[in-house]
VORO-743182 format. One record per residue: residue number from 1; z, x, y of N, C-alpha, C in turn. Coordinates in nm, 3 decimals, always signed. Atoms other than C-alpha are relative to their C-alpha. Example, Ala and Ser with C-alpha at 12.3 -4.5 7.8 and 13.67 -1.06 7.14 Angstrom:
BEGIN
<r num="1" n_w="+0.000" n_u="+0.089" n_v="-0.119" ca_w="+0.780" ca_u="+1.230" ca_v="-0.450" c_w="+0.000" c_u="+0.090" c_v="+0.120"/>
<r num="2" n_w="-0.006" n_u="-0.082" n_v="-0.119" ca_w="+0.714" ca_u="+1.367" ca_v="-0.106" c_w="+0.073" c_u="-0.077" c_v="+0.109"/>
This chain:
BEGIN
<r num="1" n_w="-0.087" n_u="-0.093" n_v="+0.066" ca_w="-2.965" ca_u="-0.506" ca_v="+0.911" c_w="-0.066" c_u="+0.050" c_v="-0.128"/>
<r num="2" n_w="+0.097" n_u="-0.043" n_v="+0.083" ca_w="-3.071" ca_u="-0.293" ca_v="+0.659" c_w="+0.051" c_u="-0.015" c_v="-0.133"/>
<r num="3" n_w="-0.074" n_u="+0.073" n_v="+0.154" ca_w="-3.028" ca_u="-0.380" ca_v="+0.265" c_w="+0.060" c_u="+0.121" c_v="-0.037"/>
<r num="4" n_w="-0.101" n_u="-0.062" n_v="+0.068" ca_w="-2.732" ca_u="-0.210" ca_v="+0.098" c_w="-0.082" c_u="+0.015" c_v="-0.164"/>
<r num="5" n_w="+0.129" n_u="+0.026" n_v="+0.173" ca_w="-2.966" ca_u="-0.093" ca_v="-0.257" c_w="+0.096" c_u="+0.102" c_v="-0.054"/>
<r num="6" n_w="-0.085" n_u="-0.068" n_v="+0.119" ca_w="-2.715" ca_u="+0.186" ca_v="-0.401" c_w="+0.076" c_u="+0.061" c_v="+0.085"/>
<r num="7" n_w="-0.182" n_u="-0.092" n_v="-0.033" ca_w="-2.391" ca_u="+0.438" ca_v="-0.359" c_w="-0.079" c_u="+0.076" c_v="+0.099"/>
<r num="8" n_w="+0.048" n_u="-0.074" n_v="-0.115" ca_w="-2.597" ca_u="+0.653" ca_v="-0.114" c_w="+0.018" c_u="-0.053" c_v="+0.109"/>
<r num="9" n_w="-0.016" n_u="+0.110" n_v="-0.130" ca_w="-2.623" ca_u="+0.356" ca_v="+0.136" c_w="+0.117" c_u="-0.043" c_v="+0.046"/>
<r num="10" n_w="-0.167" n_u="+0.026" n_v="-0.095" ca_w="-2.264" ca_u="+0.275" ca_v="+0.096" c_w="+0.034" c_u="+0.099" c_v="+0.044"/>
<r num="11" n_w="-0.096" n_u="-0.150" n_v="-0.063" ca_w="-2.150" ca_u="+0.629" ca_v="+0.133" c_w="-0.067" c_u="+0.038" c_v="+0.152"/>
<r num="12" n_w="+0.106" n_u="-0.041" n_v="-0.129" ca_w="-2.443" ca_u="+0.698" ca_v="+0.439" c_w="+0.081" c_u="-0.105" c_v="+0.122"/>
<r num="13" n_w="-0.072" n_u="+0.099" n_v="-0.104" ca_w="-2.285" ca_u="+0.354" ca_v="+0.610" c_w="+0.132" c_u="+0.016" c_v="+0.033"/>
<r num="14" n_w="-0.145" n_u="-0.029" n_v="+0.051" ca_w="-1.927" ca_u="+0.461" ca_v="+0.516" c_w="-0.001" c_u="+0.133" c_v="+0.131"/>
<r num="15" n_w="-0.019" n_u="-0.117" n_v="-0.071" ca_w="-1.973" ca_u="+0.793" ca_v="+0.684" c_w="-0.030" c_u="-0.048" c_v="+0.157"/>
<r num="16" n_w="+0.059" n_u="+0.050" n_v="-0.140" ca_w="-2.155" ca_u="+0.630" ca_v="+1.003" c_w="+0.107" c_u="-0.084" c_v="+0.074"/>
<r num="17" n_w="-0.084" n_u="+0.094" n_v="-0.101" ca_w="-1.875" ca_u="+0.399" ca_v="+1.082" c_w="+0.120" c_u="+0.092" c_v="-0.016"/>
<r num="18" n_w="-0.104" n_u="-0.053" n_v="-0.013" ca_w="-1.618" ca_u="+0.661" ca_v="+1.020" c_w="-0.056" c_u="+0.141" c_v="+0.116"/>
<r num="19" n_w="+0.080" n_u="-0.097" n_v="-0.148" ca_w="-1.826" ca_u="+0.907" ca_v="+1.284" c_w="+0.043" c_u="-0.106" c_v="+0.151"/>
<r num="20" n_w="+0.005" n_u="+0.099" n_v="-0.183" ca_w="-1.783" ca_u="+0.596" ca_v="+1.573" c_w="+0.175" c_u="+0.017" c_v="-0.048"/>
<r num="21" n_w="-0.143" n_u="-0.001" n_v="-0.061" ca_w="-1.385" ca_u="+0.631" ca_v="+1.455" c_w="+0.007" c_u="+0.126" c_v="+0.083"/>
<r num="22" n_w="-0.070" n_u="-0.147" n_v="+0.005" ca_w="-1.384" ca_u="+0.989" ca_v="+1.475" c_w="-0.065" c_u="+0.024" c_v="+0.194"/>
<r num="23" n_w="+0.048" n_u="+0.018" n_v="-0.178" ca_w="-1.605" ca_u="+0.941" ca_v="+1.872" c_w="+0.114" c_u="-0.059" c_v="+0.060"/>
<r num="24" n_w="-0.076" n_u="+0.069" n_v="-0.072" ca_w="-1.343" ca_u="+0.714" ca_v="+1.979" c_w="+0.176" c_u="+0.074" c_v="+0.034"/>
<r num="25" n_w="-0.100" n_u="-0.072" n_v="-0.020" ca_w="-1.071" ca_u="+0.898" ca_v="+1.864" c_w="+0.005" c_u="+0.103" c_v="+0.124"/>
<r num="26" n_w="+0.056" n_u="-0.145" n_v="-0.039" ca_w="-1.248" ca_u="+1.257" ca_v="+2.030" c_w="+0.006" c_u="-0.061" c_v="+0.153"/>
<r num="27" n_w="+0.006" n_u="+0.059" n_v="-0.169" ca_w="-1.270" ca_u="+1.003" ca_v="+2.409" c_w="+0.075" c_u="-0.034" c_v="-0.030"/>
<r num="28" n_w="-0.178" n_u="+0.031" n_v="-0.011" ca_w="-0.890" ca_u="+0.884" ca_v="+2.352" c_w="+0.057" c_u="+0.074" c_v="+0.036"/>
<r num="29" n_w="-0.083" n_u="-0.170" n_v="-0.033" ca_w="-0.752" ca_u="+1.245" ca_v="+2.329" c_w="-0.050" c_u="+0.056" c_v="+0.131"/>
<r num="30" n_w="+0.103" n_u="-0.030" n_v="-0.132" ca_w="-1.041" ca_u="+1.320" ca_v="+2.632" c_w="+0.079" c_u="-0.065" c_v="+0.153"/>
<r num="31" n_w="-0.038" n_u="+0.054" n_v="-0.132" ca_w="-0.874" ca_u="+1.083" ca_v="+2.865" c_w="+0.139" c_u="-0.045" c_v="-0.050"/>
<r num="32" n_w="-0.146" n_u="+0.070" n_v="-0.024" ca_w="-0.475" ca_u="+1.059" ca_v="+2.746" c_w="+0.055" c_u="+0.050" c_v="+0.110"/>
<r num="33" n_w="-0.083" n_u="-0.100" n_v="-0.146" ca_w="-0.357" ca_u="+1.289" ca_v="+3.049" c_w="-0.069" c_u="-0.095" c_v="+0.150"/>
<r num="34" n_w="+0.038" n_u="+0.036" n_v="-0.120" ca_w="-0.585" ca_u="+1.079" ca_v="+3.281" c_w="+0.127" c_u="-0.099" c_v="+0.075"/>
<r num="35" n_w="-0.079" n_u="+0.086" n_v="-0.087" ca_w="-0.366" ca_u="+0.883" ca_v="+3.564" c_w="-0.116" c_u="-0.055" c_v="+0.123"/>
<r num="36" n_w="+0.091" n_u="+0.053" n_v="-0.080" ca_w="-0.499" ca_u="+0.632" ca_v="+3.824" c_w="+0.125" c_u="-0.116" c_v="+0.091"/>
<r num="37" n_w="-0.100" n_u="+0.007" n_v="-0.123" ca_w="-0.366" ca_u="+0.462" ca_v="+4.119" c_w="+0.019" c_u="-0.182" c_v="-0.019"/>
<r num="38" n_w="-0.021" n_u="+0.123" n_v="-0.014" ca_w="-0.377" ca_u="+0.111" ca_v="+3.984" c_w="-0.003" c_u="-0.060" c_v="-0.145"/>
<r num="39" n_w="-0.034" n_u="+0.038" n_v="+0.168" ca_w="-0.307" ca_u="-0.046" ca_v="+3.614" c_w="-0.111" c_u="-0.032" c_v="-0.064"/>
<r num="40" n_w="+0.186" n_u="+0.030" n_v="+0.049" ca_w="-0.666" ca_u="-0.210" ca_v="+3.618" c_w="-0.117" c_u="+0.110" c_v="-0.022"/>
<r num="41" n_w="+0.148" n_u="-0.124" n_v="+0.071" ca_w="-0.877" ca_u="+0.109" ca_v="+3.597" c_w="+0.064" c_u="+0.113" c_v="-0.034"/>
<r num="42" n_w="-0.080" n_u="-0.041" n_v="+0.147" ca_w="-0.584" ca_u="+0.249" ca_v="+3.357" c_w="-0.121" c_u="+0.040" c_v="-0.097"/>
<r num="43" n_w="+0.068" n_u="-0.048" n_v="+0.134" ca_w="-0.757" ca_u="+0.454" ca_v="+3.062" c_w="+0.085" c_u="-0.121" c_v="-0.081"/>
<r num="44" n_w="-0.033" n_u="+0.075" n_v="+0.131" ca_w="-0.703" ca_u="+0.197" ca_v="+2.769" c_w="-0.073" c_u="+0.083" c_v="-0.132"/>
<r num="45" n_w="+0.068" n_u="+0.020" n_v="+0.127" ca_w="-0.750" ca_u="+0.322" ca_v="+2.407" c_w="-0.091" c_u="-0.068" c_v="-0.066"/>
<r num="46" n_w="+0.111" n_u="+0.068" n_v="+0.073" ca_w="-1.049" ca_u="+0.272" ca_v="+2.215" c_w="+0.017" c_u="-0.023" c_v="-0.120"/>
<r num="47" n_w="+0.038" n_u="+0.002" n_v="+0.187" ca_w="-1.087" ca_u="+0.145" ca_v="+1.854" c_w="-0.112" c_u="-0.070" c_v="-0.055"/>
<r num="48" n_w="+0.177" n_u="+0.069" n_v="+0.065" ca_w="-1.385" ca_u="+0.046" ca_v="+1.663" c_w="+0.037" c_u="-0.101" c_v="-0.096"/>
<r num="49" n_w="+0.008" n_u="+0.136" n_v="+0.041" ca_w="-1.423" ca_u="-0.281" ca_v="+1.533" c_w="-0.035" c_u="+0.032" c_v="-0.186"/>
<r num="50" n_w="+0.053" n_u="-0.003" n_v="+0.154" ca_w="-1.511" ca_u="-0.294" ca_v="+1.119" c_w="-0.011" c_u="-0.099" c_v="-0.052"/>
<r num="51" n_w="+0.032" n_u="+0.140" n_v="+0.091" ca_w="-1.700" ca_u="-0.531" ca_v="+0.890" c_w="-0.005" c_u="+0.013" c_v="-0.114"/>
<r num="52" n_w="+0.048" n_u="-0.014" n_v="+0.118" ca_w="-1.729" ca_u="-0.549" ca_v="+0.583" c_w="-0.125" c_u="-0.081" c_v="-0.031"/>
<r num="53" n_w="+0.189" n_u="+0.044" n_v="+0.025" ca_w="-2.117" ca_u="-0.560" ca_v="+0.453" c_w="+0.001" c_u="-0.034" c_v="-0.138"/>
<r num="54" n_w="+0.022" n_u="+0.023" n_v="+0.145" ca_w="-2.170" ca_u="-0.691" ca_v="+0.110" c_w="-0.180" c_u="-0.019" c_v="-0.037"/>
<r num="55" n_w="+0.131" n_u="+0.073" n_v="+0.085" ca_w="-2.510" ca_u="-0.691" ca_v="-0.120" c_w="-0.022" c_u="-0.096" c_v="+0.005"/>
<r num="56" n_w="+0.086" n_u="+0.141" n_v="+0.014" ca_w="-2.773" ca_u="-0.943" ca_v="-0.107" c_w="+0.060" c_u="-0.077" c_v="-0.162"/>
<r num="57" n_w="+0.007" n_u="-0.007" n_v="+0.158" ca_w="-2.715" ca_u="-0.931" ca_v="-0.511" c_w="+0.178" c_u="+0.035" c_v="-0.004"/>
<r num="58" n_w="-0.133" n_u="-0.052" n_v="+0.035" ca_w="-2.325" ca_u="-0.880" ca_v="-0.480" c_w="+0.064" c_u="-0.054" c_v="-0.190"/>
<r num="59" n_w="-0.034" n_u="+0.022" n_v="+0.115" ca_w="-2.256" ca_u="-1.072" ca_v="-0.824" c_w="-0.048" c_u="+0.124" c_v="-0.096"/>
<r num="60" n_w="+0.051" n_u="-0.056" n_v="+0.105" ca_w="-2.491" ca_u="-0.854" ca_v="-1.018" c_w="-0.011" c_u="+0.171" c_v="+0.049"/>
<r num="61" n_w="-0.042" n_u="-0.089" n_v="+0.013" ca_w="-2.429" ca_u="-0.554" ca_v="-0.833" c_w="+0.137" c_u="+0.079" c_v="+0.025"/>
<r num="62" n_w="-0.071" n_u="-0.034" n_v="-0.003" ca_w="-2.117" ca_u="-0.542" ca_v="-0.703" c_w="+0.039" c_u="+0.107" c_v="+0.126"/>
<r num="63" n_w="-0.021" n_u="-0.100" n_v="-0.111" ca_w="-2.177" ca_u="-0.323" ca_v="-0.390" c_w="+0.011" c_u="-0.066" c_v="+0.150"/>
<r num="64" n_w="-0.019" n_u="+0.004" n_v="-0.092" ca_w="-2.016" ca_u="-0.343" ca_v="-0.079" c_w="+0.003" c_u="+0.065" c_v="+0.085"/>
<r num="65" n_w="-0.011" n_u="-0.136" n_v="-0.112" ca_w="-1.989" ca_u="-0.130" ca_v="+0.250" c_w="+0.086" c_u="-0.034" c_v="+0.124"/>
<r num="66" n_w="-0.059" n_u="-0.002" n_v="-0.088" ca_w="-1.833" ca_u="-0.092" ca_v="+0.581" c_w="-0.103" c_u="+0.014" c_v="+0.140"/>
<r num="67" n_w="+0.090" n_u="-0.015" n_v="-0.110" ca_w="-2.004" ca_u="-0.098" ca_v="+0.912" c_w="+0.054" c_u="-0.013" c_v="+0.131"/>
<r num="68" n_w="-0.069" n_u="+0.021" n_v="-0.086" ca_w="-1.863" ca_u="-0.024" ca_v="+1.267" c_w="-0.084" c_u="-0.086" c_v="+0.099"/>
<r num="69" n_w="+0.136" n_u="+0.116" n_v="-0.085" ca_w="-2.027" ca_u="-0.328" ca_v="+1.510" c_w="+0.095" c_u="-0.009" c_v="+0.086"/>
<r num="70" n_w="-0.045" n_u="+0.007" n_v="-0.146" ca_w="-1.808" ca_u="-0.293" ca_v="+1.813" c_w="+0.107" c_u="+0.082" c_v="+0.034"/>
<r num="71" n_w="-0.142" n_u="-0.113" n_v="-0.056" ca_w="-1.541" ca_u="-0.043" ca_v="+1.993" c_w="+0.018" c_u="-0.080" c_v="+0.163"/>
<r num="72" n_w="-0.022" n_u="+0.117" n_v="-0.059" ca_w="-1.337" ca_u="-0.259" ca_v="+2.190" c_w="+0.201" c_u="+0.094" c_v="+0.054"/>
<r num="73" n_w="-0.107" n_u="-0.043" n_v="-0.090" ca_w="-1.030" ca_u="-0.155" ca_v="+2.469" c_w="+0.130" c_u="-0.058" c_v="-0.100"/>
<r num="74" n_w="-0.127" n_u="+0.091" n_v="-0.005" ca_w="-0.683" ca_u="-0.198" ca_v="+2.332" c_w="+0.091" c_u="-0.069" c_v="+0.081"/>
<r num="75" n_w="-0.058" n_u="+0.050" n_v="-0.068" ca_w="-0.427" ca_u="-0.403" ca_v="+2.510" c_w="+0.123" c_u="+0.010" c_v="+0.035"/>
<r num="76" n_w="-0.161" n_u="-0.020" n_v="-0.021" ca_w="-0.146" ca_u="-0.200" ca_v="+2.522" c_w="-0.001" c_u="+0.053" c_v="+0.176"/>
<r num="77" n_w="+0.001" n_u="-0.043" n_v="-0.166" ca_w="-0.058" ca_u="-0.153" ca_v="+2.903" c_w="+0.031" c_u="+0.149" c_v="+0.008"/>
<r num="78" n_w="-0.064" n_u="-0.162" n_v="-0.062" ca_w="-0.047" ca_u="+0.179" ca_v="+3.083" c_w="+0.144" c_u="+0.009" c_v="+0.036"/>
<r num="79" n_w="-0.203" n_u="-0.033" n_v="-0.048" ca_w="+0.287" ca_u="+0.335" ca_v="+3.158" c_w="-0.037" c_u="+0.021" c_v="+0.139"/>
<r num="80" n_w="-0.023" n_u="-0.055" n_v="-0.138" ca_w="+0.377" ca_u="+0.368" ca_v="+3.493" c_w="+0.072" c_u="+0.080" c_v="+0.036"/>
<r num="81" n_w="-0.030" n_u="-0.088" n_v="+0.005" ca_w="+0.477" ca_u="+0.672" ca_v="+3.604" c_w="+0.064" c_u="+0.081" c_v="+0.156"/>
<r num="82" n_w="-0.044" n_u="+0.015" n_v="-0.118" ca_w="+0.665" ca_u="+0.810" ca_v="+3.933" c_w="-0.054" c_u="+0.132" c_v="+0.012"/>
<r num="83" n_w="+0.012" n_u="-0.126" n_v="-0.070" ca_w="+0.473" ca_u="+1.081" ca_v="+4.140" c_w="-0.090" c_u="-0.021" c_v="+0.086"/>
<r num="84" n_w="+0.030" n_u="+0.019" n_v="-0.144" ca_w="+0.475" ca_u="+1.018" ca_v="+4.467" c_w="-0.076" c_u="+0.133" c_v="+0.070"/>
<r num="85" n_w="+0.055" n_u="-0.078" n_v="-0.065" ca_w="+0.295" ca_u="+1.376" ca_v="+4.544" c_w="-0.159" c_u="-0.042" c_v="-0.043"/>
<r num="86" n_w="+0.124" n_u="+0.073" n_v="+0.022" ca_w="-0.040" ca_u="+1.228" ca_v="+4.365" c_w="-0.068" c_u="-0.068" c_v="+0.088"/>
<r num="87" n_w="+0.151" n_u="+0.073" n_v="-0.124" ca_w="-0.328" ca_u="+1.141" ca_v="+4.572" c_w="-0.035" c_u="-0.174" c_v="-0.032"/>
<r num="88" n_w="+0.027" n_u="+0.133" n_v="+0.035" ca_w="-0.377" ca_u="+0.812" ca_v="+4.387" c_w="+0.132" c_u="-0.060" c_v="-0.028"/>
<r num="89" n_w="-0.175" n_u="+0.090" n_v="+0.028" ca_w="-0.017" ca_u="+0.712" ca_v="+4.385" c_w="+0.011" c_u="-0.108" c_v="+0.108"/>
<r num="90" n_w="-0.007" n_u="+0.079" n_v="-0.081" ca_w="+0.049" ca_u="+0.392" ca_v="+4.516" c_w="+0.112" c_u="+0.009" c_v="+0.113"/>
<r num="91" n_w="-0.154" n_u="-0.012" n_v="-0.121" ca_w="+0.279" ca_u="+0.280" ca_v="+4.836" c_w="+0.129" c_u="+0.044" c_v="-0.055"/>
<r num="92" n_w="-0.081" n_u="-0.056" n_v="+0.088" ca_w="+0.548" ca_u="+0.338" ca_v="+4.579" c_w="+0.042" c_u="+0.113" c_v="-0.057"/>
<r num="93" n_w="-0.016" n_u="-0.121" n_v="+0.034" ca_w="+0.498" ca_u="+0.641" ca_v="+4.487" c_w="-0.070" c_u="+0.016" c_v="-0.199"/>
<r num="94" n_w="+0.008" n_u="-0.012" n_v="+0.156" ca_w="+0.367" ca_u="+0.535" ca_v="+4.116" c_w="-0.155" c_u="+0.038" c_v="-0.053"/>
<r num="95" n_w="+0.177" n_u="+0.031" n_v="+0.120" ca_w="+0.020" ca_u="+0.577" ca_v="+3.890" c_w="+0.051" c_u="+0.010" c_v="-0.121"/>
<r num="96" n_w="-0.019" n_u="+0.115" n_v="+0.109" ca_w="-0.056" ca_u="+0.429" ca_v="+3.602" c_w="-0.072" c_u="+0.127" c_v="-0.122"/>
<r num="97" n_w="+0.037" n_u="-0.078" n_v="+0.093" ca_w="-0.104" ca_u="+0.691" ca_v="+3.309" c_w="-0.092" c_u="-0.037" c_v="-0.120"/>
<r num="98" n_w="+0.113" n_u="+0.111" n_v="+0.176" ca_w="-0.356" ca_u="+0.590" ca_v="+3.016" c_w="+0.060" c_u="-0.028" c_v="-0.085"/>
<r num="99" n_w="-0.044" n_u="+0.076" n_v="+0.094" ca_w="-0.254" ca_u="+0.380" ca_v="+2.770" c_w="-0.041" c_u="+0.043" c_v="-0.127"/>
<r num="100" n_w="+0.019" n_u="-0.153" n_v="+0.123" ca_w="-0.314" ca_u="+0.692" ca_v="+2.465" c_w="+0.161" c_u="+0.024" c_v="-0.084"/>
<r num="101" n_w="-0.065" n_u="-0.058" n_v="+0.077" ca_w="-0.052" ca_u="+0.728" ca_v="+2.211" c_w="-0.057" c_u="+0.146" c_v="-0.096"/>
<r num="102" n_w="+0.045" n_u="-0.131" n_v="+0.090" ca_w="-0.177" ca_u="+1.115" ca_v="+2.093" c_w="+0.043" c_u="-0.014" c_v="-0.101"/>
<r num="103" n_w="-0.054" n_u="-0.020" n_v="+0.196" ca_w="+0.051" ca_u="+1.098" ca_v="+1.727" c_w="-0.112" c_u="-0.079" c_v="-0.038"/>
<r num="104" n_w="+0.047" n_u="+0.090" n_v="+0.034" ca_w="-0.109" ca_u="+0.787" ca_v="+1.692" c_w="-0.198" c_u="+0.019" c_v="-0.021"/>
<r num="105" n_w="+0.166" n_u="-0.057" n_v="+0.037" ca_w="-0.486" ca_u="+0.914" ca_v="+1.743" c_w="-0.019" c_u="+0.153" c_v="-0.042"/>
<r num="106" n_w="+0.003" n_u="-0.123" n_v="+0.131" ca_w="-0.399" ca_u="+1.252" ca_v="+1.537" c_w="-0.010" c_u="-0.062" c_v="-0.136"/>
<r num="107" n_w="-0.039" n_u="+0.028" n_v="+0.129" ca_w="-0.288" ca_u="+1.067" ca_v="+1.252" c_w="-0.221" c_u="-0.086" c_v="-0.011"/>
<r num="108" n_w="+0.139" n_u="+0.008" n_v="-0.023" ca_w="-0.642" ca_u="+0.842" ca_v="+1.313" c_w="-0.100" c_u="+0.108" c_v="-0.063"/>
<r num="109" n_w="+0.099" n_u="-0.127" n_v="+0.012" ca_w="-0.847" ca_u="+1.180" ca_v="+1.328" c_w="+0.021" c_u="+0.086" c_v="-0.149"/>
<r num="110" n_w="-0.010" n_u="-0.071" n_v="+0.189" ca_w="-0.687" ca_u="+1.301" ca_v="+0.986" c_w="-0.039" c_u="-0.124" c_v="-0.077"/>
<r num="111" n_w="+0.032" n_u="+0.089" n_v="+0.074" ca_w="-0.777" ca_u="+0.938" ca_v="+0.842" c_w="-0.109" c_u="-0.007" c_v="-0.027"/>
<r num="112" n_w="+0.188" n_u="+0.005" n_v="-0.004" ca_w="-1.130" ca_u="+0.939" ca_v="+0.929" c_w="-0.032" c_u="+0.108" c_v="-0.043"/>
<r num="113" n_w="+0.042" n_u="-0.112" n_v="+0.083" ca_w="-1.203" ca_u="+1.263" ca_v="+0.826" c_w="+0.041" c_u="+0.028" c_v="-0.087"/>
<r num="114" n_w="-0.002" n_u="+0.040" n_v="+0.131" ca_w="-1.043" ca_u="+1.246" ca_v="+0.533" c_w="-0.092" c_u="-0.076" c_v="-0.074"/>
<r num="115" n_w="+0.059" n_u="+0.126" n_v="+0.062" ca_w="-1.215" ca_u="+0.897" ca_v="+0.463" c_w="-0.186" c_u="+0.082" c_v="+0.008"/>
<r num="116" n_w="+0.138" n_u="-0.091" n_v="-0.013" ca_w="-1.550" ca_u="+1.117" ca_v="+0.561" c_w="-0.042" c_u="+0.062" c_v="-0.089"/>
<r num="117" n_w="+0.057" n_u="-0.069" n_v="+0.066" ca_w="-1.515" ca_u="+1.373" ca_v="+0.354" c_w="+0.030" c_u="-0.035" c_v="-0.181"/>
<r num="118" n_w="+0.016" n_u="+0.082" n_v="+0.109" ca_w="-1.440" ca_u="+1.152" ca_v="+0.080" c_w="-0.167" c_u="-0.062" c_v="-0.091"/>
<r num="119" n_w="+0.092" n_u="+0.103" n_v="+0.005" ca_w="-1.740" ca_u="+0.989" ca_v="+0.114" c_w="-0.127" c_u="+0.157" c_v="-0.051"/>
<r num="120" n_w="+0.112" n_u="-0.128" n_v="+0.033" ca_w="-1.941" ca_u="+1.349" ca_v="+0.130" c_w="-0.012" c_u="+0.049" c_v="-0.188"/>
<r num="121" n_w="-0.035" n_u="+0.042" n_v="+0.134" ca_w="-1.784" ca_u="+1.350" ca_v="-0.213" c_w="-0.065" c_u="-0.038" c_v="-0.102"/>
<r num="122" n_w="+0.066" n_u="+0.113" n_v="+0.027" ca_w="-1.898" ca_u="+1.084" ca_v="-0.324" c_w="-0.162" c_u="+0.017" c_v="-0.068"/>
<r num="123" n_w="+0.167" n_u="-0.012" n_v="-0.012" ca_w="-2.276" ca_u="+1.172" ca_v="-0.254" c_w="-0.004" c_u="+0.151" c_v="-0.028"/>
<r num="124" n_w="+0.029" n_u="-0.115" n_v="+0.081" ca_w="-2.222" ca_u="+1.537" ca_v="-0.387" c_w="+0.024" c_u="-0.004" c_v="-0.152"/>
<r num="125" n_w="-0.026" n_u="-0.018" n_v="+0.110" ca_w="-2.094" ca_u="+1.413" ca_v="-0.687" c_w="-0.085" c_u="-0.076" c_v="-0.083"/>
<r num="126" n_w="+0.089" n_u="+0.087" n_v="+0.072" ca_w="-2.367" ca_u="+1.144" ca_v="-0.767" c_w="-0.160" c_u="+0.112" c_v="-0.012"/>
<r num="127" n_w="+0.113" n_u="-0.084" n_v="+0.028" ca_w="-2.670" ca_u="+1.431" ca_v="-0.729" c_w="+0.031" c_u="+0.118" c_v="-0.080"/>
<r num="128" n_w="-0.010" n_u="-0.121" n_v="+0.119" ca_w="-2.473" ca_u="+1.654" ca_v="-0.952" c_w="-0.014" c_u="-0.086" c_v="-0.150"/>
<r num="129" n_w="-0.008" n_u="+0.059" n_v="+0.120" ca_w="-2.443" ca_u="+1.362" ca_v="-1.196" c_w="-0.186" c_u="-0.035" c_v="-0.028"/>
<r num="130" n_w="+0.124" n_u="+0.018" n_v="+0.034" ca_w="-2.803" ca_u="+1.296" ca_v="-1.144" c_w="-0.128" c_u="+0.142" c_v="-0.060"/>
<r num="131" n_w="+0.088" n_u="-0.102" n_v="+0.062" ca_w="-2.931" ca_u="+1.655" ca_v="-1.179" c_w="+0.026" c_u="+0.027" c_v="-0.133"/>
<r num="132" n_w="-0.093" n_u="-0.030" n_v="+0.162" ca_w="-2.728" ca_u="+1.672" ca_v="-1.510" c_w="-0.109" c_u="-0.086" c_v="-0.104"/>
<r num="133" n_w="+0.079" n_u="+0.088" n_v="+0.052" ca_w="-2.957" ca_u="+1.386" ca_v="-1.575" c_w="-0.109" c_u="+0.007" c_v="-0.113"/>
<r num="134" n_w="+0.094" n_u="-0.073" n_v="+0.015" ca_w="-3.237" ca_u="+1.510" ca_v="-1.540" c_w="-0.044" c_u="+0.163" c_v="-0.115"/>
<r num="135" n_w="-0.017" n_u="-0.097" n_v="+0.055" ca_w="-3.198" ca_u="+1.818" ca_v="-1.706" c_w="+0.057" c_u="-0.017" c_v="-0.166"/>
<r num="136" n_w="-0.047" n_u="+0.082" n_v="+0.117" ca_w="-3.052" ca_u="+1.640" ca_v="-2.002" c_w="-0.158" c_u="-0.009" c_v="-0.056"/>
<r num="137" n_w="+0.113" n_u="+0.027" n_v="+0.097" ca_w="-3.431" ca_u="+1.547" ca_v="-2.082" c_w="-0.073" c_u="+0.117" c_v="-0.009"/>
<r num="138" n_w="+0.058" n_u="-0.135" n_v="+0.033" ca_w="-3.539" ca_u="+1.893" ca_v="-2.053" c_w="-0.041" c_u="+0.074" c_v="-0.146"/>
């Protein structure tokens, strides 16, 4: 893993694990309409796993980060759904709709990109403080 050395790295790691929300979200919404003829190969929601990364030097610097290290099925069951004209509908007449709450991965997709462009922020506002710097010894 690679060393956390200043605010660039957190914000660069910050943005990288909020890109695997904003993928997971973008294949949630991709497959909530999917249906299937049996509960086991049900679309399940994705969400990405998060760690928190801390500095080698955390006492003396104080910097931490975020890092996404796994996207992992949720466990909410598919709905079952009645339409017996469906090709993959069981003897019953049912299939099993993906297990996708849409509000729930809108609200998501405004979090992460928010939390994104926070972060863009972040790293526009430290090269304006640094050109100021610079220019200061001019």
């Amino acid at each position: 893993m690679a060393e956390i050395r200043n605010i660039f790295d957190v914000a660069g790691r910050s943005m990288a694990a909020q890109m695997v929300r904003l993928n997971t979200v973008a294949s949630n919404l991709a497959n909530a309409g999917a249906v299937s003829g049996n509960k086991e190969n049900a679309f399940r929601a994705l969400k990405p796993v998060f760690e928190t990364k801390f500095a080698d030097a955390l006492k003396r610097t104080g910097l931490s980060t975020v890092d996404a290290v796994d996207v992992k099925e949720t466990t909410r069951e598919p709905e079952r759904v009645y339409m017996p004209s469906h090709p993959d509908s069981d003897l019953e007449g049912y299939v099993f709709r993906a297990a996708v709450d849409e509000n729930e991965e809108m609200v998501e997709m405004l979090e992460a990109s928010r939390q994104y462009q926070n972060n863009i922020e972040v790293v526009s506002t430290m090269r304006s403080l640094m050109m100021r710097t610079i220019n200061m010894g001019k």
